[in-house]
N, CA, C and O atoms as a Tinker XYZ file with bonds, in Angstrom:
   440  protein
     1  N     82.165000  -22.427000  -75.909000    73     2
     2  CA    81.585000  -22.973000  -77.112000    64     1     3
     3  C     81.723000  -22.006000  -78.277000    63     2     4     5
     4  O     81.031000  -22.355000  -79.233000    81     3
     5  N     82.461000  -20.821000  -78.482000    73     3     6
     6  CA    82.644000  -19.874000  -78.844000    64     5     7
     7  C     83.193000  -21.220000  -80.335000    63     6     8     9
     8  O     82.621000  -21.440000  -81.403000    81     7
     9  N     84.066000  -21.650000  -79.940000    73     7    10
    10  CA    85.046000  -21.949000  -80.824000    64     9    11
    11  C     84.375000  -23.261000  -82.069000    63    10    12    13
    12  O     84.638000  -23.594000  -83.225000    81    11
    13  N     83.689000  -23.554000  -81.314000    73    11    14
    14  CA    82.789000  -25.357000  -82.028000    64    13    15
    15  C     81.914000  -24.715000  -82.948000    63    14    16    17
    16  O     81.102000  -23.850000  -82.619000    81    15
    17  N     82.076000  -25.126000  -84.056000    73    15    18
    18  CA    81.014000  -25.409000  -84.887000    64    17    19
    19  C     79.522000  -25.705000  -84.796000    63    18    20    21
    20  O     79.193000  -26.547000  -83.961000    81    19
    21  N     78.297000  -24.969000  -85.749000    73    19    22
    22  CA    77.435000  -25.036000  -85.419000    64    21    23
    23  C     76.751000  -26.934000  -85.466000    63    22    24    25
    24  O     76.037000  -27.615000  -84.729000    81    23
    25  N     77.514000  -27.153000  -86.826000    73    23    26
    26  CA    77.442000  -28.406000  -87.030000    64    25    27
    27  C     77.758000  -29.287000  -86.771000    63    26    28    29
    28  O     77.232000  -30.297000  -87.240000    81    27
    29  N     79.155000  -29.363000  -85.568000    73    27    30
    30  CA    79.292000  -30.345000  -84.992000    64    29    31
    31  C     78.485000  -30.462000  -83.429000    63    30    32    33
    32  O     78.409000  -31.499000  -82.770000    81    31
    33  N     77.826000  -28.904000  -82.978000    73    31    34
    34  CA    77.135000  -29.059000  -81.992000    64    33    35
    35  C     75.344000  -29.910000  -82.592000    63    34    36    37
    36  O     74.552000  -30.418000  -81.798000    81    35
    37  N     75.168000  -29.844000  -83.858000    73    35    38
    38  CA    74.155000  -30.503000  -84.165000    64    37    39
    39  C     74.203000  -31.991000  -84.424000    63    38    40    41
    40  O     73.225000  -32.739000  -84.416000    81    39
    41  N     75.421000  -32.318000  -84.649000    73    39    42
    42  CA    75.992000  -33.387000  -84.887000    64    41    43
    43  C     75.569000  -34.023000  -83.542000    63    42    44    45
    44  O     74.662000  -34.855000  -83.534000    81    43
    45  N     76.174000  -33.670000  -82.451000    73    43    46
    46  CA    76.223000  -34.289000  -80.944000    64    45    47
    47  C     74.842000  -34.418000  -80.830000    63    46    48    49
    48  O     74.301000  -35.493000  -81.084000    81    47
    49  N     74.112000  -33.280000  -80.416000    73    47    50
    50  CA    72.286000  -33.474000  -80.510000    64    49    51
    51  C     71.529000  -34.606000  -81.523000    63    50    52    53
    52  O     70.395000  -34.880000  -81.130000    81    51
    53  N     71.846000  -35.136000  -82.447000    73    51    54
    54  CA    71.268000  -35.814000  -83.309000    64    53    55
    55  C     71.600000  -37.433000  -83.143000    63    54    56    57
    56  O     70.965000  -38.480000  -83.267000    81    55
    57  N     73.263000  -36.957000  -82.713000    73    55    58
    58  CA    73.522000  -38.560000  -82.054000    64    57    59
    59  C     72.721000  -38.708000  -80.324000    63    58    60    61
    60  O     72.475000  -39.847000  -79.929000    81    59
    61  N     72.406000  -37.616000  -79.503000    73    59    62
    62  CA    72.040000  -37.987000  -78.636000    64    61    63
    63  C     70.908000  -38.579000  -78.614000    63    62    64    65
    64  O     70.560000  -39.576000  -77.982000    81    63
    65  N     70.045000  -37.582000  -79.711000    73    63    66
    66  CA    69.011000  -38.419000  -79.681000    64    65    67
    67  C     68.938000  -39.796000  -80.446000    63    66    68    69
    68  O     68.150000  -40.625000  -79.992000    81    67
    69  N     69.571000  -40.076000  -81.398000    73    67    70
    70  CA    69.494000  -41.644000  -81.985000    64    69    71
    71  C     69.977000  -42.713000  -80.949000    63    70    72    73
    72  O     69.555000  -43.867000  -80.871000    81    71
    73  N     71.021000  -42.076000  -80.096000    73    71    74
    74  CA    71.227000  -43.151000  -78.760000    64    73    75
    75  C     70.250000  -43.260000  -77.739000    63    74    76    77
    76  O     70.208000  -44.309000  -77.096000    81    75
    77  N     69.248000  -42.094000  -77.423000    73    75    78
    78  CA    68.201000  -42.259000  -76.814000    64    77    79
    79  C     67.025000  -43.177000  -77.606000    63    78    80    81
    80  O     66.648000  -44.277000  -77.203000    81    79
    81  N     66.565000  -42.552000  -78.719000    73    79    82
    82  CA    65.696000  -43.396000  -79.706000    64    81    83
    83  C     66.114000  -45.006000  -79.563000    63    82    84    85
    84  O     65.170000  -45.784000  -79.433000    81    83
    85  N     67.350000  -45.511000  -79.577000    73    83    86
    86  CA    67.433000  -46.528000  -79.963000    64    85    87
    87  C     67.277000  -47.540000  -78.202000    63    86    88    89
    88  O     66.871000  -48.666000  -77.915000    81    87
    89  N     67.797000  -46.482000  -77.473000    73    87    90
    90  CA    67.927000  -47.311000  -76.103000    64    89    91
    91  C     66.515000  -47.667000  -75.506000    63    90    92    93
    92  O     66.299000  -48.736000  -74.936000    81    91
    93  N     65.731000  -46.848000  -75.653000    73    91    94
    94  CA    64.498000  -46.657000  -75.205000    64    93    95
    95  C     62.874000  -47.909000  -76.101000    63    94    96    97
    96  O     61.754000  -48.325000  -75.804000    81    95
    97  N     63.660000  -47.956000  -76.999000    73    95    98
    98  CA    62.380000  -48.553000  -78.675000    64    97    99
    99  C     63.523000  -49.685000  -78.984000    63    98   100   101
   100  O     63.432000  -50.359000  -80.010000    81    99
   101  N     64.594000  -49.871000  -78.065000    73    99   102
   102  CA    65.444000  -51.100000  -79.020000    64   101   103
   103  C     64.201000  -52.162000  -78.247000    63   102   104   105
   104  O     63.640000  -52.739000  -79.179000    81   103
   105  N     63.728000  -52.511000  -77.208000    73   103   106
   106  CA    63.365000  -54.000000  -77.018000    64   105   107
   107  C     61.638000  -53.636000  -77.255000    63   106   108   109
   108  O     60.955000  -54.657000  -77.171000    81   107
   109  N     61.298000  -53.093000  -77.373000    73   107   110
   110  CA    59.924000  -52.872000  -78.724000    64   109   111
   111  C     60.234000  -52.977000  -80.008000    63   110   112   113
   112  O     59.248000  -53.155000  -80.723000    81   111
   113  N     60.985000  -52.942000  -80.409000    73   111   114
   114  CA    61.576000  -53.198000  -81.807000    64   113   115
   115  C     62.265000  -54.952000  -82.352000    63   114   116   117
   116  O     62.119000  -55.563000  -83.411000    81   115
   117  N     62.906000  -55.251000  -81.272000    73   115   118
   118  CA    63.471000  -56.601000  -80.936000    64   117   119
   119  C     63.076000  -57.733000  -80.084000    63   118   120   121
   120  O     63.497000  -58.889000  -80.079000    81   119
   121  N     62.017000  -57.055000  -79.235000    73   119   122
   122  CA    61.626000  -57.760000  -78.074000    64   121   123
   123  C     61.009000  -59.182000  -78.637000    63   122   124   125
   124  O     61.033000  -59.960000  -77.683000    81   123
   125  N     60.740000  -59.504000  -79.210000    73   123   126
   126  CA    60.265000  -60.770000  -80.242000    64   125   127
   127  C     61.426000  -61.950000  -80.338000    63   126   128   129
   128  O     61.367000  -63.160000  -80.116000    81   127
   129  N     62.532000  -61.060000  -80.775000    73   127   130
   130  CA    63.570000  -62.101000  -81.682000    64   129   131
   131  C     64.490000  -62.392000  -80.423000    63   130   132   133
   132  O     65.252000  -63.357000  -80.369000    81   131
   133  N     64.298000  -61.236000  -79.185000    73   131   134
   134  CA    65.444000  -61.555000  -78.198000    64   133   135
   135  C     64.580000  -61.301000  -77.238000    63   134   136   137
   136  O     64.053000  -60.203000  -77.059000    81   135
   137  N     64.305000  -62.763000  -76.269000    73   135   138
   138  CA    63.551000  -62.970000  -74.829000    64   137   139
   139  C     64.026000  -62.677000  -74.067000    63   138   140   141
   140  O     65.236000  -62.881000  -74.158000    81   139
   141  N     63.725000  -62.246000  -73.231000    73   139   142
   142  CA    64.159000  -61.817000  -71.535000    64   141   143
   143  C     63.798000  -63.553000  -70.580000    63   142   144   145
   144  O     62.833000  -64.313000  -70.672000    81   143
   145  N     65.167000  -63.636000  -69.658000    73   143   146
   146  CA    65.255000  -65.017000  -69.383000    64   145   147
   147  C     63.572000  -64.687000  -68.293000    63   146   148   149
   148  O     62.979000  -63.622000  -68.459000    81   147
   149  N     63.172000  -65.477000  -67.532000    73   147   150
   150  CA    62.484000  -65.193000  -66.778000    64   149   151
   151  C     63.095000  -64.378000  -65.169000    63   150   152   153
   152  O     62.269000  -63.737000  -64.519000    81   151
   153  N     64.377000  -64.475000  -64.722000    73   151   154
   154  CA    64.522000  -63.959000  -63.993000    64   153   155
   155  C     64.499000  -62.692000  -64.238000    63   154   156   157
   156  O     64.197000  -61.880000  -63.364000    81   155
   157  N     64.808000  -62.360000  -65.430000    73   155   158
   158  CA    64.893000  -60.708000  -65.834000    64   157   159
   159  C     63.516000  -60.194000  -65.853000    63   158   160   161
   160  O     63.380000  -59.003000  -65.571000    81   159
   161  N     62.575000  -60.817000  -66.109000    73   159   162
   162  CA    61.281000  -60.780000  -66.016000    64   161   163
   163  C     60.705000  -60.550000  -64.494000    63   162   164   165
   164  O     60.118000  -59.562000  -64.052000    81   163
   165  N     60.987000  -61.528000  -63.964000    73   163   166
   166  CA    60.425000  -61.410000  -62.468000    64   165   167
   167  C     61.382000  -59.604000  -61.519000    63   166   168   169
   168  O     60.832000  -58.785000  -60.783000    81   167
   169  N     62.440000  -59.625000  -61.860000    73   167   170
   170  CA    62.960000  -58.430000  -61.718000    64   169   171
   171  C     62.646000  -57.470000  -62.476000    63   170   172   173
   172  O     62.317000  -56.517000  -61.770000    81   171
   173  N     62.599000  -57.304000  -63.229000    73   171   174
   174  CA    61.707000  -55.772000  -63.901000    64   173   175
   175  C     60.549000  -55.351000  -63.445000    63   174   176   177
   176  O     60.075000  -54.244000  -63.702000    81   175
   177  N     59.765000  -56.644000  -62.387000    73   175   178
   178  CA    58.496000  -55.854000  -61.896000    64   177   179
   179  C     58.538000  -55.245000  -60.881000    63   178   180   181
   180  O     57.655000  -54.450000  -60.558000    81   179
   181  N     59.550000  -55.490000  -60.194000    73   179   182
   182  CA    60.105000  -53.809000  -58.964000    64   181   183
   183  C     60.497000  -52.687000  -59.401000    63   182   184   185
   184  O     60.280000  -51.660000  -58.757000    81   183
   185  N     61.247000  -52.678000  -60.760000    73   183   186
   186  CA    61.767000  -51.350000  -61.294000    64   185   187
   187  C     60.745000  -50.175000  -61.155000    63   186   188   189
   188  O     61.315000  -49.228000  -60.615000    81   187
   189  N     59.496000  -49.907000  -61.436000    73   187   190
   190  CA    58.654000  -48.826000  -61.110000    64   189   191
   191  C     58.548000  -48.316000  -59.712000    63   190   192   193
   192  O     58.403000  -47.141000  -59.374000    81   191
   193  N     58.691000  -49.945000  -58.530000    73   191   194
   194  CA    58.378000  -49.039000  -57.472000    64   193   195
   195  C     60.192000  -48.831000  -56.618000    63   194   196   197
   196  O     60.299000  -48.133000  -55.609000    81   195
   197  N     61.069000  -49.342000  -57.061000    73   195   198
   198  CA    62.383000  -48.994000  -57.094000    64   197   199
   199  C     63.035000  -47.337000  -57.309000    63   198   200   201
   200  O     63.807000  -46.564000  -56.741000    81   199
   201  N     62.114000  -47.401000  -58.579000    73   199   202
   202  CA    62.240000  -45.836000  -59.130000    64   201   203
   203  C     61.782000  -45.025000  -58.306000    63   202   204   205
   204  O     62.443000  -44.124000  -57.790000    81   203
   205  N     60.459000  -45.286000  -58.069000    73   203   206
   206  CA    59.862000  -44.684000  -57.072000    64   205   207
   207  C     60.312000  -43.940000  -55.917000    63   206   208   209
   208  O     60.261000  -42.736000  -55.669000    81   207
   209  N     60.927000  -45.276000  -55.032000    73   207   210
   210  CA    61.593000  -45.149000  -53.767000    64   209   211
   211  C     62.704000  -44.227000  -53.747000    63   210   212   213
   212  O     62.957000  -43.407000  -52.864000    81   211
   213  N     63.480000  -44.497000  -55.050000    73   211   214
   214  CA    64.375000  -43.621000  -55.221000    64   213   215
   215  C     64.474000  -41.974000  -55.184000    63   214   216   217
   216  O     65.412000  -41.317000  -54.733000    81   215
   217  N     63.008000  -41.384000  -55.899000    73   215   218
   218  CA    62.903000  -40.211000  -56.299000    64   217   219
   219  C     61.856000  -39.514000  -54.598000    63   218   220   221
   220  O     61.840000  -38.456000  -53.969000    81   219
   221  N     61.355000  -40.467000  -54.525000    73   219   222
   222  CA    60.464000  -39.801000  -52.887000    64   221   223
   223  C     61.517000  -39.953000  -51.360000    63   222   224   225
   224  O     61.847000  -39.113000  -50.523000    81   223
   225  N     61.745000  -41.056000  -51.464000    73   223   226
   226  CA    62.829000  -40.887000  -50.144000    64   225   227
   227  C     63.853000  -40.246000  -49.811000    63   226   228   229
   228  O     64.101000  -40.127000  -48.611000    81   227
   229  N     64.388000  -39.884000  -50.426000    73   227   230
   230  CA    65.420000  -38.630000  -50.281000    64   229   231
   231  C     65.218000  -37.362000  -50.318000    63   230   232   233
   232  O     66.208000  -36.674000  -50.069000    81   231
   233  N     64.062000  -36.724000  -50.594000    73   231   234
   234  CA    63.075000  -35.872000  -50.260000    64   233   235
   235  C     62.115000  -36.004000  -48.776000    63   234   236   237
   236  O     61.967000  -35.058000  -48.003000    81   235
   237  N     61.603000  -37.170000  -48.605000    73   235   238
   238  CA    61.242000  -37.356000  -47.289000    64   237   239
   239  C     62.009000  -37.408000  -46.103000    63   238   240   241
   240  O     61.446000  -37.125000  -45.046000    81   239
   241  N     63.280000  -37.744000  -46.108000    73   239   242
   242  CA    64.387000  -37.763000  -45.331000    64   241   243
   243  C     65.114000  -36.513000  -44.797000    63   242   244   245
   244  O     66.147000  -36.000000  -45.228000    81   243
   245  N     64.387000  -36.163000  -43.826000    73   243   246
   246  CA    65.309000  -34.061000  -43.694000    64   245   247
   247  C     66.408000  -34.064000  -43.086000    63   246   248   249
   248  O     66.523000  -33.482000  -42.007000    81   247
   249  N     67.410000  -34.715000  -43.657000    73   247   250
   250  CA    68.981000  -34.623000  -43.271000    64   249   251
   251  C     69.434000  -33.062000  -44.159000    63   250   252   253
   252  O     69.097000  -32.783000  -45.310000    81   251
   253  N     70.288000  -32.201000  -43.214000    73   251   254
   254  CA    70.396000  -31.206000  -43.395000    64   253   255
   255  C     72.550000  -31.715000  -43.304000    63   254   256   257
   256  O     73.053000  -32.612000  -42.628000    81   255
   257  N     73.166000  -30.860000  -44.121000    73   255   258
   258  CA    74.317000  -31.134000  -44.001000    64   257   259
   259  C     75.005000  -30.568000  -42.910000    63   258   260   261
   260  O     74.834000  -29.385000  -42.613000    81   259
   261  N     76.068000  -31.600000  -42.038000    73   259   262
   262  CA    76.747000  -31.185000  -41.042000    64   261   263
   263  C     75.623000  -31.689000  -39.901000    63   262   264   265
   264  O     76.175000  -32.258000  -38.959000    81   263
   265  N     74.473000  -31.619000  -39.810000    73   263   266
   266  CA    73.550000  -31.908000  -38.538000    64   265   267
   267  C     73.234000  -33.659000  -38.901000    63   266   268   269
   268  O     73.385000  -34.420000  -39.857000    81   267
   269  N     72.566000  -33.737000  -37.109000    73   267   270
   270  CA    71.677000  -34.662000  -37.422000    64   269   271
   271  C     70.625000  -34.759000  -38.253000    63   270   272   273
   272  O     70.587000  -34.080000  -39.279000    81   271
   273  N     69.378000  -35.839000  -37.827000    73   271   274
   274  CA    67.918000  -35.306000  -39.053000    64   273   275
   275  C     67.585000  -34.640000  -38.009000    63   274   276   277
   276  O     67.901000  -34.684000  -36.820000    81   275
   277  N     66.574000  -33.724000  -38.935000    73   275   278
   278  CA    66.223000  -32.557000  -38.452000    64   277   279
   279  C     64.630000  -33.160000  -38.932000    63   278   280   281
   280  O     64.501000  -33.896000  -39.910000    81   279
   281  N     63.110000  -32.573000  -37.802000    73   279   282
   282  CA    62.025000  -33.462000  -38.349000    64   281   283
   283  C     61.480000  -32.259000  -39.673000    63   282   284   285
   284  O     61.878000  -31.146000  -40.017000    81   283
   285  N     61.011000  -32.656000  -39.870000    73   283   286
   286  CA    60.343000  -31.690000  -41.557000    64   285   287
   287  C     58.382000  -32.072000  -41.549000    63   286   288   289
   288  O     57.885000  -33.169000  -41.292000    81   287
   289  N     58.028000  -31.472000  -41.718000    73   287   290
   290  CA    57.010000  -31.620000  -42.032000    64   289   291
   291  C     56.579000  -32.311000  -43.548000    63   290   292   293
   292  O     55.428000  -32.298000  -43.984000    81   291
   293  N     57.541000  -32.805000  -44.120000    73   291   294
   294  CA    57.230000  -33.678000  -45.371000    64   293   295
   295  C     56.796000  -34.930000  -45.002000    63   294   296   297
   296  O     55.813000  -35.558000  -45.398000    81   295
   297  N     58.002000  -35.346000  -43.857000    73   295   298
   298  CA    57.740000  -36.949000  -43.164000    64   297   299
   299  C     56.647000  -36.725000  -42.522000    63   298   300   301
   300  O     56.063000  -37.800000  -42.391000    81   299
   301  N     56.263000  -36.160000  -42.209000    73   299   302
   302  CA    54.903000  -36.279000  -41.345000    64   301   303
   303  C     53.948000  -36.366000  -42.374000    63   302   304   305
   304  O     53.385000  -37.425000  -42.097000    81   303
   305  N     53.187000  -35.740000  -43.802000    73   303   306
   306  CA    52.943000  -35.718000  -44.709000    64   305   307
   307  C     52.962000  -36.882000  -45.507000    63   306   308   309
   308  O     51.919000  -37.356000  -45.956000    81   307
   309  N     54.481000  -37.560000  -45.794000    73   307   310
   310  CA    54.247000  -38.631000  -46.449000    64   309   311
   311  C     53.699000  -39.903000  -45.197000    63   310   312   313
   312  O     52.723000  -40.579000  -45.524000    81   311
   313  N     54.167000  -40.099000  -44.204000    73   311   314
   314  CA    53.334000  -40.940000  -43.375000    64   313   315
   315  C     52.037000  -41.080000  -43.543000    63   314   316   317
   316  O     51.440000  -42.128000  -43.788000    81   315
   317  N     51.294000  -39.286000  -43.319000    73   315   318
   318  CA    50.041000  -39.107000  -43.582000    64   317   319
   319  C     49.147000  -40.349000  -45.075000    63   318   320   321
   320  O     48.179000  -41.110000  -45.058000    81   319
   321  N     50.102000  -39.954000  -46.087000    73   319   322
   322  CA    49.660000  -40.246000  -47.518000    64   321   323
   323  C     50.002000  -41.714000  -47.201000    63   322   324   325
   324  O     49.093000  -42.428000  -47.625000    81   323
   325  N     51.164000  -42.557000  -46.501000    73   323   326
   326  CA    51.158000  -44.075000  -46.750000    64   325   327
   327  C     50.427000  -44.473000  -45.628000    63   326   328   329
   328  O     50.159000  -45.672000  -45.550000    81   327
   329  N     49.943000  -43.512000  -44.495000    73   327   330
   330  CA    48.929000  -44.662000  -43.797000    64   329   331
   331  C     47.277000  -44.419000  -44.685000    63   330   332   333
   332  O     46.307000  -45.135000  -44.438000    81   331
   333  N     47.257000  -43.499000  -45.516000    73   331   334
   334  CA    45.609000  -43.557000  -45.982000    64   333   335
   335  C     45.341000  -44.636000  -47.334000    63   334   336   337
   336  O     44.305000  -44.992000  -47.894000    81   335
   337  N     47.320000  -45.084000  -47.645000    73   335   338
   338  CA    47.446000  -45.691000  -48.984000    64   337   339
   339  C     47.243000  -47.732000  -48.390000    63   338   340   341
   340  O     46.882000  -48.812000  -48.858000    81   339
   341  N     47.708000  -47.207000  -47.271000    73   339   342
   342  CA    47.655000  -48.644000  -46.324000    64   341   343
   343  C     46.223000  -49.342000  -46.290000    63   342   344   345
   344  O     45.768000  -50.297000  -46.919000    81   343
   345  N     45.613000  -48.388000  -45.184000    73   343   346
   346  CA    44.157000  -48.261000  -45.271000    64   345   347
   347  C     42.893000  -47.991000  -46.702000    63   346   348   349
   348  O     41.713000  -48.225000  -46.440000    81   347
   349  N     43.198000  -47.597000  -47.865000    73   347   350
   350  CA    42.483000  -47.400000  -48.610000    64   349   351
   351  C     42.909000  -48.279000  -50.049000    63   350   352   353
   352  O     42.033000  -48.749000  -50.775000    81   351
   353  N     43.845000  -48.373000  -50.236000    73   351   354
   354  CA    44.715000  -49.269000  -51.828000    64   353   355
   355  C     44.369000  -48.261000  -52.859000    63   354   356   357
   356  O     44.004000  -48.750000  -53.928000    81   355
   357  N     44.394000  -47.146000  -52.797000    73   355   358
   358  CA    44.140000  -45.943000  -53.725000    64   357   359
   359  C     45.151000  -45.401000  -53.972000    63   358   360   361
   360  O     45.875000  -45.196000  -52.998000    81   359
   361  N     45.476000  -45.099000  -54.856000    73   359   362
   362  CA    47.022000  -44.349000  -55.164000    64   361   363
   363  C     46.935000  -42.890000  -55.313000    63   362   364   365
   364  O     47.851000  -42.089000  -55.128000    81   363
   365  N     45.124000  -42.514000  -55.846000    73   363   366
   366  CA    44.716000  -40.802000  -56.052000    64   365   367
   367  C     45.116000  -40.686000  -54.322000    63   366   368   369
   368  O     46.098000  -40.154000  -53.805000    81   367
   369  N     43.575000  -41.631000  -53.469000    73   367   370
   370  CA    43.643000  -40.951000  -52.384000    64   369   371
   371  C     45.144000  -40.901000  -51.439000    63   370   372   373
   372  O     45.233000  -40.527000  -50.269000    81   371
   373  N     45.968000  -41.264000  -52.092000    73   371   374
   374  CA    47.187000  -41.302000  -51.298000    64   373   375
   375  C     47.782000  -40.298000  -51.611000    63   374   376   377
   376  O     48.505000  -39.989000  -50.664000    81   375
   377  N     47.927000  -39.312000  -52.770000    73   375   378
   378  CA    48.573000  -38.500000  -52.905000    64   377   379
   379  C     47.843000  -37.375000  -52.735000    63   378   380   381
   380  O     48.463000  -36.315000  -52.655000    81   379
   381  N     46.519000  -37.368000  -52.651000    73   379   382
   382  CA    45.620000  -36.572000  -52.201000    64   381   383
   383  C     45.567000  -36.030000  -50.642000    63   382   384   385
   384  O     45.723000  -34.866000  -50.273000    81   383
   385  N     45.316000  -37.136000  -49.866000    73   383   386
   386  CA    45.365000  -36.861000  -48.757000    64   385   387
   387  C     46.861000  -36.708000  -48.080000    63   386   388   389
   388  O     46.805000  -35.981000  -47.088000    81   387
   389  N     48.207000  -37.217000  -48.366000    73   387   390
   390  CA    49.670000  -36.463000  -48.181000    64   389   391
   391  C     49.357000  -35.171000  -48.229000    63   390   392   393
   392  O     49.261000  -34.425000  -47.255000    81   391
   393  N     49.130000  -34.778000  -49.815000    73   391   394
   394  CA    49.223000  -32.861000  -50.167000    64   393   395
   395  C     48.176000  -32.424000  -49.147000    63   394   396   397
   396  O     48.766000  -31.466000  -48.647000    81   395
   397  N     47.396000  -32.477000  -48.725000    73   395   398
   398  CA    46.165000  -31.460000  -47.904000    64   397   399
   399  C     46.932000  -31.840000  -46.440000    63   398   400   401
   400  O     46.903000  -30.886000  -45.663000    81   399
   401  N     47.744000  -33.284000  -45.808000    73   399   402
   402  CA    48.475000  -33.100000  -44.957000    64   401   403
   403  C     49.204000  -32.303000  -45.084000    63   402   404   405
   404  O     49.117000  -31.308000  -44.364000    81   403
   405  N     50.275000  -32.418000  -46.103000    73   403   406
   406  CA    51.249000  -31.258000  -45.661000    64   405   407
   407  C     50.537000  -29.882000  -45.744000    63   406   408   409
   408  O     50.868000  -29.158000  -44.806000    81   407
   409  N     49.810000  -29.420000  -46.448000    73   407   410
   410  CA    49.323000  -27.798000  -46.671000    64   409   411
   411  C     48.716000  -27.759000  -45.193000    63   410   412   413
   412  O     48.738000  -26.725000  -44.525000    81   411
   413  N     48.094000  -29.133000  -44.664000    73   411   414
   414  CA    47.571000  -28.093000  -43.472000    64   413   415
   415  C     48.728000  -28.288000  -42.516000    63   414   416   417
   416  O     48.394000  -27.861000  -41.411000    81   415
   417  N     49.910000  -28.750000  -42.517000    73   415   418
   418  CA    50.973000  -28.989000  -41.422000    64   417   419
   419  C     51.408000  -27.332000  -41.810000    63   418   420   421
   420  O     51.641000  -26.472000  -40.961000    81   419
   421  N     51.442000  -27.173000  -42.966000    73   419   422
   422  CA    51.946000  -25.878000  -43.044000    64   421   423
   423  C     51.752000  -24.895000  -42.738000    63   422   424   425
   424  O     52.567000  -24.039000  -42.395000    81   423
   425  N     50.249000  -24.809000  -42.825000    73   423   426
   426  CA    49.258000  -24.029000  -42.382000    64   425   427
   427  C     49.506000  -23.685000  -40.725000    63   426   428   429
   428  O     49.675000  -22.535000  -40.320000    81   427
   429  N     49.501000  -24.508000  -40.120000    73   427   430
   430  CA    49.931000  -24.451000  -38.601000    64   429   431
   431  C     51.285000  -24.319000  -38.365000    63   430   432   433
   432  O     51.440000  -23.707000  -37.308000    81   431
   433  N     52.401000  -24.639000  -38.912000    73   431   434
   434  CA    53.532000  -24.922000  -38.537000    64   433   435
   435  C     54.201000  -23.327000  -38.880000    63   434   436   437
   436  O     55.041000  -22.751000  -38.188000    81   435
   437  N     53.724000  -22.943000  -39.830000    73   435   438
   438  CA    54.572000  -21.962000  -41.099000    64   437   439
   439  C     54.097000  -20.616000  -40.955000    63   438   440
   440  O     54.515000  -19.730000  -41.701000    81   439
């Protein structure tokens, strides 16, 4: 970056953010004049726990490269947190009682 300009590196930053600004606030801004059909509707209400799944399960999953799974004390942990989320419909006590699972799996294991 020796060679680029300060101003065309501000240039890039200013468009990133107006492409973020706009992607993010375009259907708060428009959402009025342009409807979402209803199927798009009924599908957008998984996107949170989609996201979700996405960012915790592959963390819960202790595949190590080249091996089989290997067990981890996370899966045991998150089990912990979705059977108290099963049993309780609390979302604190679910992430509550996971973390004090794993610290005490650790506690013993570690």
């Amino acid at each position: 970056m020796e060679n680029v300009p300060a101003s065309y590196a501000y240039g890039v930053i200013a468009m990133l953010v107006l492409c973020s600004f706009i992607s993010r606030s375009g259907y708060m801004l428009f959402g009025d004049r342009l409807p979402l059909p209803d199927t798009v509707r009924q599908a957008l209400r998984y996107a949170p726990a989609a996201a979700l799944t996405a960012i915790i399960v592959p963390e819960l999953l202790p595949w190590a490269q080249g091996e089989g799974p290997v067990l981890d004390l996370r899966l045991f942990a998150g089990l912990v947190g979705i059977a108290i989320f099963l049993r309780t419909r609390n979302t604190v006590f679910m992430i509550l009682g996971g973390m004090v699972a794993l610290w005490g799996l650790r506690a013993l294991f570690l």
